[in-house]
C-alpha positions as CSV (number, residue, x, y, z in Angstrom):
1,X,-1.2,-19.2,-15.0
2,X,-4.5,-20.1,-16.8
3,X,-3.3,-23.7,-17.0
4,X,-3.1,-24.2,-13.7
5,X,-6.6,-22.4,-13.4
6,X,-8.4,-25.6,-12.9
7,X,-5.8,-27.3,-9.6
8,X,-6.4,-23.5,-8.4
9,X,-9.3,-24.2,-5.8
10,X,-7.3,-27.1,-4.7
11,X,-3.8,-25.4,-4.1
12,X,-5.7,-22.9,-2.0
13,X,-7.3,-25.3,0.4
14,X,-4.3,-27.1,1.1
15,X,-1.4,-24.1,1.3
16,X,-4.3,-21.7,3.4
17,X,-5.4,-25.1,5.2
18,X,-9.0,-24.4,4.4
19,X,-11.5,-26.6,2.6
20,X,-13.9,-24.3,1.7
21,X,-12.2,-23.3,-1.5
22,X,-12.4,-27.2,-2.4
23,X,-15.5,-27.4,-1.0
24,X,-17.0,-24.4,-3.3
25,X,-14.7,-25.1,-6.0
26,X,-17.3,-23.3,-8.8
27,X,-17.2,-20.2,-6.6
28,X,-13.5,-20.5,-5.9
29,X,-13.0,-20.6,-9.6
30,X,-14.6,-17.6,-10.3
31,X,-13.1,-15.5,-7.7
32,X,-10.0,-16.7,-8.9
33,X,-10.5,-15.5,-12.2
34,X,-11.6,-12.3,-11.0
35,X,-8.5,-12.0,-8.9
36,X,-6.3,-12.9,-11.5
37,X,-7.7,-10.0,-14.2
38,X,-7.5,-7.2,-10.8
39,X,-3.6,-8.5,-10.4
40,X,-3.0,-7.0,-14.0
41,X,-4.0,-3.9,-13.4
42,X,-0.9,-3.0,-11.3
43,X,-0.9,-4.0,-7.7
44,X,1.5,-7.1,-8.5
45,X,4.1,-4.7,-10.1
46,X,3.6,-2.1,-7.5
47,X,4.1,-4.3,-4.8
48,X,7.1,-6.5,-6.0
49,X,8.4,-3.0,-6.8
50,X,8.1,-1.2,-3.5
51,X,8.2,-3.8,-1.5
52,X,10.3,-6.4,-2.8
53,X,12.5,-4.0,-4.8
54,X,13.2,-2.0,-2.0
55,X,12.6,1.2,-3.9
56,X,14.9,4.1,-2.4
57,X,12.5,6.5,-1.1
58,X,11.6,8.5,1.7
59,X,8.5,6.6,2.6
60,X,5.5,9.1,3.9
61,X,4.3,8.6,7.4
62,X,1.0,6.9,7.3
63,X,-1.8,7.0,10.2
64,X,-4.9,5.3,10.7
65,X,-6.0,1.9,11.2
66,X,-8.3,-0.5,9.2
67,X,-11.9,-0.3,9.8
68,X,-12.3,-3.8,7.1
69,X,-14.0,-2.1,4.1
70,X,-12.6,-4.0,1.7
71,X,-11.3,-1.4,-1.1
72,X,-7.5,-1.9,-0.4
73,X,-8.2,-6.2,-1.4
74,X,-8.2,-4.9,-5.3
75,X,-11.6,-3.1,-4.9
76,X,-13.1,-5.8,-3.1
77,X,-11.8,-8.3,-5.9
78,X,-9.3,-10.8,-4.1
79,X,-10.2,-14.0,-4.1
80,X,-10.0,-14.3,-0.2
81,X,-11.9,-11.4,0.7
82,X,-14.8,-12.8,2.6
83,X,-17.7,-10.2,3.0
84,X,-19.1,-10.3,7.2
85,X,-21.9,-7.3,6.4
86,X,-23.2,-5.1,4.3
87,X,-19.7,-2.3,5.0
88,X,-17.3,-5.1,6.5
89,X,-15.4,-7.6,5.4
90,X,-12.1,-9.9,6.5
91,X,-9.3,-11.6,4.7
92,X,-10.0,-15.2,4.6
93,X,-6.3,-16.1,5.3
94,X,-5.6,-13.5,7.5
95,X,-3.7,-15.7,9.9
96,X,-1.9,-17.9,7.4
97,X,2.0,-17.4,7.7
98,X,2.3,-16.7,3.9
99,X,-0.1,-13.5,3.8
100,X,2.7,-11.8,5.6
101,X,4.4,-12.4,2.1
102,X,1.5,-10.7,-0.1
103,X,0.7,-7.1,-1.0
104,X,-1.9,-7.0,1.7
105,X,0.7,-7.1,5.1
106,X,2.0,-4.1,3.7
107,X,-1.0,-1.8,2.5
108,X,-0.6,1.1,2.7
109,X,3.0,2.1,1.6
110,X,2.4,5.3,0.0
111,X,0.1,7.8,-0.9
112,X,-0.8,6.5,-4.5
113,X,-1.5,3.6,-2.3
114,X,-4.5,5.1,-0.2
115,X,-5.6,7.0,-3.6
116,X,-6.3,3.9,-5.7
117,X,-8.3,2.4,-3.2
118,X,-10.3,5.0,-1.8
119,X,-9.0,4.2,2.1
120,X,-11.9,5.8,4.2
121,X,-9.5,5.6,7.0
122,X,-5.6,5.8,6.9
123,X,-4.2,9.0,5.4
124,X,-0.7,10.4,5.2
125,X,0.4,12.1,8.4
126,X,1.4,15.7,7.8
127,X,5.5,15.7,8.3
128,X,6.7,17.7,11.6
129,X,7.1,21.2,10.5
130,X,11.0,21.8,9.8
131,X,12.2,25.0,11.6
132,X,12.5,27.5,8.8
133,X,16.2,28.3,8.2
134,X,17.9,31.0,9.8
135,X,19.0,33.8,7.4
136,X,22.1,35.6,8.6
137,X,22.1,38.8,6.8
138,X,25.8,40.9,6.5
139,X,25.7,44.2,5.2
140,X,28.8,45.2,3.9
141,X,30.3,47.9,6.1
142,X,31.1,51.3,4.5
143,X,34.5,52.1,3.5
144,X,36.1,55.2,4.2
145,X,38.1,57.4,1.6
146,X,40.9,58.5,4.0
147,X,42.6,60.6,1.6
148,X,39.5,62.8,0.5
149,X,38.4,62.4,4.6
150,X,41.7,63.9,6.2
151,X,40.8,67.1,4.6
């Protein structure tokens, strides 16, 4: 990966179609580098494990909607991230066909995944209460001594 550090800017102008990261290609480099260090700290693995590896498990139910704060983009370290104010930001390839491939079209897919980045706004919906089992109770029915009870 780091010998291809230097084509990086490039490749991402012409697979997102957008000539800013060629145009900035300092800046690009740098965020690159930044994004590459936050990709080792798990989300990769996570992602090509849950999503890609189809783990077998009852996903949660998850509510909410984004509100564009920017945590869940490797706390505010992906190199797309594009920051709009001071509390908002947007994914500089948002409408590119191949972010539907990356981590970020499928945030969040668990809990662990709204704990790591702090989500201010999706949580885990609390599961329809189950209807609590009914408990048949038999009570064993006396039995009769008829030899001491004909007496």
């Amino acid at each position: 990966m780091v010998l291809f550090l230097p084509v990086m800017p490039l490749l991402a102008s012409l697979v997102f179609w957008r000539k800013k990261y060629l145009a900035h290609y300092a800046h690009t480099l740098k965020k690159t580098r930044i994004h590459i260090a936050a990709m080792r700290n798990g989300p990769a693995v996570h992602y090509f494990q849950d999503v890609l590896g189809q783990v077998s498990q009852v996903p949660e139910t998850m509510e909410g909607e984004c509100v564009q704060c920017g945590n869940c983009c490797m706390h505010h370290q992906c190199m797309f991230l594009e920051k709009v104010d001071e509390k908002k930001y947007h994914c500089g390839i948002y409408h590119s066909p191949f972010r539907a491939w990356s981590n970020c079209g499928s945030f969040p897919l668990n809990r662990h995944d709204i704990e790591r980045y702090a989500c201010p706004s999706y949580f885990v919906a609390n599961a329809a209460p189950q209807a609590a089992a009914q408990v048949i109770h038999f009570h064993k029915k006396p039995t009769i001594n008829r030899r001491h009870s004909a007496r």
